[in-house]
C-alpha positions in Angstrom: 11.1 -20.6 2.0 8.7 -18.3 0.4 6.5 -18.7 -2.2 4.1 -16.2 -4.0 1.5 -19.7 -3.9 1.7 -19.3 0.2 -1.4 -18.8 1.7 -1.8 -15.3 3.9 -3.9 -14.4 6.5 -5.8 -12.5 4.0 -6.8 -15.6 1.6 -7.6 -17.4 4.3 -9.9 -15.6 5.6 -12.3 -13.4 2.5 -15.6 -13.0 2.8 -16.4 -12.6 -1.1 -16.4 -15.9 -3.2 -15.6 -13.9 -6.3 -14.1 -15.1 -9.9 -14.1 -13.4 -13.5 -13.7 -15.2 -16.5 -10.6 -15.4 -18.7 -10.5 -13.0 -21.9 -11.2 -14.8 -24.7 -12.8 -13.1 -27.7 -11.2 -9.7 -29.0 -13.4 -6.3 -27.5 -12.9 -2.7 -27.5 -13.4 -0.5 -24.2 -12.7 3.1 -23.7 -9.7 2.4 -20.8 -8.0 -1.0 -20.5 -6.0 -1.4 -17.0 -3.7 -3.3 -16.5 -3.6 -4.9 -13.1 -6.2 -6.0 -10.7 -4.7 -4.9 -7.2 -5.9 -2.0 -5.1 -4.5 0.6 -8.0 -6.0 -1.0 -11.1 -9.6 -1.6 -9.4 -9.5 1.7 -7.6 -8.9 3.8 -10.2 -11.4 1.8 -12.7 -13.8 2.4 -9.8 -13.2 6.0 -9.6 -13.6 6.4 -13.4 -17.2 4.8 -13.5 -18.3 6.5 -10.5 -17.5 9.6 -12.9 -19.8 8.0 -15.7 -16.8 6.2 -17.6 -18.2 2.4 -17.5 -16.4 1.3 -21.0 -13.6 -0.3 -19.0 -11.6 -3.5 -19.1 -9.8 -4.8 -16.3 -6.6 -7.8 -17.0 -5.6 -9.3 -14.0 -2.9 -12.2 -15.0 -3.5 -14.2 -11.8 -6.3 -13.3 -9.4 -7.7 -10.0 -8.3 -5.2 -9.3 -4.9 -3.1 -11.6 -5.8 -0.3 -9.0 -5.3 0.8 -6.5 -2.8 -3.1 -5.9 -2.2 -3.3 -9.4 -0.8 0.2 -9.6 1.3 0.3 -6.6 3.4 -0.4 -5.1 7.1 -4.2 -3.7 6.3 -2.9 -0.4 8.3 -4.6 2.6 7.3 -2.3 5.4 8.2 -2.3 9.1 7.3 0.8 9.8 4.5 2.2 9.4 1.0 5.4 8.3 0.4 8.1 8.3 3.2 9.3 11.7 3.2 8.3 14.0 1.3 10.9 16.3 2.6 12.9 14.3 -1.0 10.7 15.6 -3.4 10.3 19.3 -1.8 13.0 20.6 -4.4 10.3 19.9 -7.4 7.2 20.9 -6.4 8.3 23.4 -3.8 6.9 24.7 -0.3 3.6 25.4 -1.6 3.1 22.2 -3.5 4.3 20.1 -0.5 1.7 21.7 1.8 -0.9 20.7 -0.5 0.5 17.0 -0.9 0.5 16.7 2.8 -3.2 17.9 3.0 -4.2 15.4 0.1 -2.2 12.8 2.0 -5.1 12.9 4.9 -7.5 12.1 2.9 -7.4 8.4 2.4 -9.1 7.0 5.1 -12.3 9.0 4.4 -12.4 7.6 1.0 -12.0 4.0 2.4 -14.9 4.4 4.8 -16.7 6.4 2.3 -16.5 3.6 0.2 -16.9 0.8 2.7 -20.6 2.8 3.4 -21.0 3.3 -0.4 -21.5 -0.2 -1.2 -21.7 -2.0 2.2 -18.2 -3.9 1.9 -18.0 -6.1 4.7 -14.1 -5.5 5.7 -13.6 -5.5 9.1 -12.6 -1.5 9.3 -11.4 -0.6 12.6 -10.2 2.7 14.0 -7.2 3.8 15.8 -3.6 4.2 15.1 -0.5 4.3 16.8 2.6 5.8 15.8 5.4 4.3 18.0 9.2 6.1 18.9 11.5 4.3 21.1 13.8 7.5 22.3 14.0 11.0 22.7 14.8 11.8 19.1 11.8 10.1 17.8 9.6 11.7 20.6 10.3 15.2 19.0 9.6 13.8 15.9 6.1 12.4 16.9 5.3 16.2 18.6 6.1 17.8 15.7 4.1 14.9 14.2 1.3 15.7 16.4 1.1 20.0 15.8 0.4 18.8 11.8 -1.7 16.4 11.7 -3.9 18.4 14.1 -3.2 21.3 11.2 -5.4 19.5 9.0 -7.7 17.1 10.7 -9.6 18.8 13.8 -12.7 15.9 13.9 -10.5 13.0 14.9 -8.6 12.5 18.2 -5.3 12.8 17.7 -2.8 13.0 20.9 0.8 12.6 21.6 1.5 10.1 24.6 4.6 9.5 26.4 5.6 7.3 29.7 3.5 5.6 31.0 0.6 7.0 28.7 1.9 4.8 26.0 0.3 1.7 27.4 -2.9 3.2 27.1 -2.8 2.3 23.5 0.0 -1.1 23.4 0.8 -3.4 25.8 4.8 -3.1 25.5 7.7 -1.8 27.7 9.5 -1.3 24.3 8.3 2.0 23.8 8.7 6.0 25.5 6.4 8.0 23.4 3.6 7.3 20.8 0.9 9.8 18.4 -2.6 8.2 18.8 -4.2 9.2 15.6 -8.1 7.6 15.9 -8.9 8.4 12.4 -6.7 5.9 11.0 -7.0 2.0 11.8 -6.9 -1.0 10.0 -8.7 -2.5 7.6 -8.9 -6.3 6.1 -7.4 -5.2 2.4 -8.3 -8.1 0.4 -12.1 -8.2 1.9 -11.8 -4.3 0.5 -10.3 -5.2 -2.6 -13.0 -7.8 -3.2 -15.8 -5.3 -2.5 -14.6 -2.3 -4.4 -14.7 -5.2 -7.6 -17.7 -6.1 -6.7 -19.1 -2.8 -6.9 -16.9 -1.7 -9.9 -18.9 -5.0 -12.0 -22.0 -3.8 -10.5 -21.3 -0.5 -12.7 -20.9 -2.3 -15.7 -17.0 -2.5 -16.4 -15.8 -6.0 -17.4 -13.2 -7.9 -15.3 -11.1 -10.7 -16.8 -9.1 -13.0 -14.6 -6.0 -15.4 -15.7 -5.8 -12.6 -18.4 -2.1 -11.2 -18.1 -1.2 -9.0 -20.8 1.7 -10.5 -23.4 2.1 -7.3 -25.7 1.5 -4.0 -25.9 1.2 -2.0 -29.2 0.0 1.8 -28.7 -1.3 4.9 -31.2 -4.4 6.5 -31.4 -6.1 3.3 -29.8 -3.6 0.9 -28.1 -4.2 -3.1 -28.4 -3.2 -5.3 -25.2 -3.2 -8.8 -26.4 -3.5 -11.6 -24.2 -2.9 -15.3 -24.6 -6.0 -15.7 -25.6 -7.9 -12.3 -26.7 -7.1 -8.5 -26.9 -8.6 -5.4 -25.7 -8.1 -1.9 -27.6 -8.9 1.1 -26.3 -8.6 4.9 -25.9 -6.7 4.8 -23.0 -4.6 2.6 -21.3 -3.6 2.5 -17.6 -0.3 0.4 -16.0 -1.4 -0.9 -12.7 1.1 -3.5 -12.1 3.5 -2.4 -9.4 5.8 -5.0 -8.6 4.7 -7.5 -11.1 5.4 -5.3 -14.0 7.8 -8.2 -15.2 9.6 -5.2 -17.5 6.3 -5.4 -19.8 6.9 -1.8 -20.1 10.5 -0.8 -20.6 9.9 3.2 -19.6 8.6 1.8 -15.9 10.9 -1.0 -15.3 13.6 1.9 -15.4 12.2 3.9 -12.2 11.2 1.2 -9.5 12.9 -1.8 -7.5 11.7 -4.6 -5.6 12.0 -5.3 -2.4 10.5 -7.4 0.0 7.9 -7.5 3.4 7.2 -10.2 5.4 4.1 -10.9 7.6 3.1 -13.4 9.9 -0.3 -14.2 11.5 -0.7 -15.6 15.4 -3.3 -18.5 16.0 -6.0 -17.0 17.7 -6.1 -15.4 21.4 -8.4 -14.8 24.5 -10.1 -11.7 24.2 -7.3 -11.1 27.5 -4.7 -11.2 25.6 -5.9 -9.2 22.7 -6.8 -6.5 25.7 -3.1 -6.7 26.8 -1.7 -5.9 23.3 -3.9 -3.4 21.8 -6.3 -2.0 24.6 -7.9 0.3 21.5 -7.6 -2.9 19.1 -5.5 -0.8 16.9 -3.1 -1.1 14.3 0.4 0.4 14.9 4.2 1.0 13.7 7.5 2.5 14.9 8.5 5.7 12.7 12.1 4.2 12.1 13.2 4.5 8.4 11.7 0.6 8.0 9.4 -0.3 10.3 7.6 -2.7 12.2 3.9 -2.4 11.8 1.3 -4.6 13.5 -2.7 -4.8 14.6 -5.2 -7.3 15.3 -7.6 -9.1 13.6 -11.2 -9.3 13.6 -10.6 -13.2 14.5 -7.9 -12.2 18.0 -4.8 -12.4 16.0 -2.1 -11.0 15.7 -0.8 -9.6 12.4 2.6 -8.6 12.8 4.9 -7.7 9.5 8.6 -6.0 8.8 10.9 -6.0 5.7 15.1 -6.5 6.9 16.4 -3.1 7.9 20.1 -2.9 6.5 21.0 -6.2 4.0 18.4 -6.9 1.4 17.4 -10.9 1.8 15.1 -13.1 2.0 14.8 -15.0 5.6 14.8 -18.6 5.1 12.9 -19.3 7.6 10.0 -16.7 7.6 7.9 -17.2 10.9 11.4 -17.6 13.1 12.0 -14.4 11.3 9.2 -12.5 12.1 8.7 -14.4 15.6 11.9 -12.8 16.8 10.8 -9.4 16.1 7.6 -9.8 17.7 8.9 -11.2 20.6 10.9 -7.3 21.0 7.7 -5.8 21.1 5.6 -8.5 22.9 8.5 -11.1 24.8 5.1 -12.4 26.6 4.2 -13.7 23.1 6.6 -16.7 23.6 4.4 -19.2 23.9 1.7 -18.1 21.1 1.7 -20.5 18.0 2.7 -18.7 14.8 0.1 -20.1 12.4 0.5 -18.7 9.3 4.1 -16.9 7.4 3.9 -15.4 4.0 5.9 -12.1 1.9 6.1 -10.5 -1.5 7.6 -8.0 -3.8 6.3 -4.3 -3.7 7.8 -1.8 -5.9 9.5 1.1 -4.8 11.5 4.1 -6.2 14.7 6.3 -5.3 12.6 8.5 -3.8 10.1 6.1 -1.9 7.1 8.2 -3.6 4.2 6.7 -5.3 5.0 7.4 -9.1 1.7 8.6 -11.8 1.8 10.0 -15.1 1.9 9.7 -19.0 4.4 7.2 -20.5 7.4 9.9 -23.0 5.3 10.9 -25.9 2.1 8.7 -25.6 -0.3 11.1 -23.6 -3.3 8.0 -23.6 -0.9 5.8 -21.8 -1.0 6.3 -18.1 0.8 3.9 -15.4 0.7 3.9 -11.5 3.2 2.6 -9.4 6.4 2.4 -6.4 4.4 2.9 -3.5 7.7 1.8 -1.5 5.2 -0.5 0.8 3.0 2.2 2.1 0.1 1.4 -0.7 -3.0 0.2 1.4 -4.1 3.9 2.3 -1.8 5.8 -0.3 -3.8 3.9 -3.3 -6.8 4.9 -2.4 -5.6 8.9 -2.7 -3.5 8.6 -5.6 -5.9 6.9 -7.9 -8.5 9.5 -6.8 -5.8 11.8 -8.3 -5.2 9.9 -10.9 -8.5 9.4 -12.3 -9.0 13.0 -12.0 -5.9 13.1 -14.5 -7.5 10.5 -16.9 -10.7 12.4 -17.4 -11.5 16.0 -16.6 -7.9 16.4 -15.7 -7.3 18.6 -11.9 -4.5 21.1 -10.5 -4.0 17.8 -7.4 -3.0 15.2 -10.9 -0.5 17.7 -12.5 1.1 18.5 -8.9 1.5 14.6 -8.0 2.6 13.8 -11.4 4.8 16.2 -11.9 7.2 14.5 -9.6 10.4 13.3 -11.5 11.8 9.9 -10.7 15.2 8.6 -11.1 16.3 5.9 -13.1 17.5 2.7 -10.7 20.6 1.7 -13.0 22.1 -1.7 -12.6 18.5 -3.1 -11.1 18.5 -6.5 -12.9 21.9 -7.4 -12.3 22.9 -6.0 -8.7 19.6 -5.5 -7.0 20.3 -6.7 -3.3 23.5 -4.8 -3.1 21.7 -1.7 -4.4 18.4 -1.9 -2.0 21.1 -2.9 0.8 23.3 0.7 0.1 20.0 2.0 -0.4 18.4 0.6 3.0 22.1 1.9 4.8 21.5 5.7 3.5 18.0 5.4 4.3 19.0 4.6 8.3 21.9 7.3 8.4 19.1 9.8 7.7 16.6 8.8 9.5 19.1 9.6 12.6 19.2 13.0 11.7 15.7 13.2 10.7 14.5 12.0 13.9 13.4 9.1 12.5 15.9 6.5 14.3 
């Protein structure tokens, strides 16, 4: 059974003992966010770093207590999951400057890690896994353009018996070794990036979720207990919108990931898996992705491939696909088993922009599971947007999505069509 109250590796294992207090007077700020995950702090972080400290953050639970808090910790190169879907709007020239922005995230995670000393357990190298022929043409191709716009970081295609360089599995023929990427401990992250962003100045309230919304020239967020109005106002909810905001409930859908965490191993074992101590994934249209911890775990995750549901039994779940990647796992005690909602869209690309006809209220959102290392770029971008405003902001947000109609009433049989499609093409794209 899950529960969003289930411990994760991640809670179970932070570094930073940090709380804010609940909002409980009535203040004005220049930007109020909404949202205390990796979008919401990141984006309030990028503002002050630009001088632009009058900022209120409402979490309504605790800061990561969404998708920041329940994923893999992979830091992979890429936004979205193909942006071959949104080619048609921005065009051949705006896609080629997408995919170079799309490097760019783990050098702002580092960057910030060595900013402000966040003690997150960063680790480099990543492996990009195919299991035939198909996927290994992929993976070359893979290979020629990441190389296209990264030349300081080791990045090599593998196949045969050069795969187990990297993983200690028979599953796979081919894999992309990409060392600036890695794996990072998100929440740790999370927690240091707020830390920093209070050290700026910019308040941070806690247990503070946002009942009503009433916008104009300044817009007032009222809380159960206080209000904030501001300037500007920024949507940083994701997959715990809870249809607050009409406009954005239209564009995104949740679905579900599911993680599990190993008791610890011998340093043997670890050597066996991940020889590089990596973090990994297949390239099929949903993947598995795994890595290990800074504690000898394993942290292996998936969301269900074809039918949209939630396993009833989460770690027999998850065990089962591990055990097709590692079978010598059998034995290993699963200790932990945890999932949660993340938002996506129809076109599995992170969305950013002004809400119809209210240019001071801005939203981020749908980052279709990939968020860890796409966040960290788009709100970059999208802080650009909210202040001096850049060519990058109008490109990303210039992307149209698509309404998901019938969402609150047939939502597993839509993701499950929409998980089917998703497979047929990734066999022609090379993907499956």
């Amino acid at each position: 059974m899950i529960t969003l109250e289930t411990p994760t590796y991640y809670s179970a294992t932070k570094k930073y003992n940090l709380s804010f207090p609940t909002l409980e007077q009535d203040v004005d700020a220049d930007v109020v966010v909404i949202g205390g995950g990796f979008s919401g702090i990141n984006t309030a972080l990028e503002l002050a770093e630009k001088g632009i400290t009058n900022i209120v953050v409402l979490e309504a639970r605790y800061l990561g207590f969404g998708g920041t808090g329940r994923n893999g910790g992979q830091i992979m190169a890429g936004i979205g999951h193909d942006l071959e879907k949104i080619k048609q709007q921005v065009g051949d020239e705006g896609l080629r400057q997408i995919f170079e922005i799309s490097e760019l995230g783990a050098g702002i995670i580092k960057d910030r890690i060595a900013k402000y000393s966040i003690d997150a357990d960063f680790c480099h190298g990543y492996g990009y896994m195919g299991f035939n022929a198909r996927q290994e043409k992929t993976l070359r191709a893979w290979e020629k353009d990441f190389k296209s716009i990264n030349s300081k970081d080791e990045i090599r295609f593998m196949a045969g018996s050069e795969v187990k360089q990297i993983i200690g599995s028979d599953a796979y023929s081919s894999a992309l070794l990409h060392m600036g990427g890695g794996h990072v401990h998100s929440l740790n992250l999370l927690l240091g990036e707020a830390k920093a962003l209070a050290g700026h100045g910019v308040r941070i309230f806690e247990h503070s979720p946002a009942l009503e919304v009433s916008y104009g020239e300044r817009i007032t967020v009222r809380t159960g207990r206080g209000s904030v109005r501001a300037a500007k106002l920024l949507w940083a909810c994701d997959s715990f919108l809870n249809k607050l905001e009409p406009e954005l409930h239209k564009t995104t859908v949740n679905t579900y990931a599911f993680q599990l965490m190993t008791e610890p191993l011998s340093d043997e074992m670890i050597n066996r898996i991940s020889p590089i101590r990596g973090a990994y994934s297949d390239i099929r249209p949903v993947i598995d992705y795994y890595r290990v911890t800074n504690e000898n775990r394993l942290l292996f995750g998936a969301a269900t491939p074809f039918v949209e549901h939630i396993p009833l039994d989460l770690k027999a779940w998850n065990r089962n696909l591990m055990l097709k990647i590692f079978p010598y796992l059998k034995d290993v005690k699963i200790d932990l088993a945890w999932g949660g909602p993340m938002a996506t869209g129809a076109n599995l690309f992170p969305q950013i922009g002004t809400l119809s006809g209210r240019p001071n209220a801005f939203y981020v959102q749908g980052y279709a599971g990939f968020g860890v290392t796409p966040s960290h770029i788009i709100c970059k971008v999208l802080a650009e947007g909210m202040s001096e405003g850049s060519s990058r902001y109008d490109l990303i947000s210039s992307v149209k999505h698509a309404q998901i109609l019938g969402k609150d009433h047939i939502r597993p049989l839509l993701l499950t069509a929409g998980k089917s499609l998703h497979q047929l093409s990734g066999y022609f794209n090379g993907r499956r």
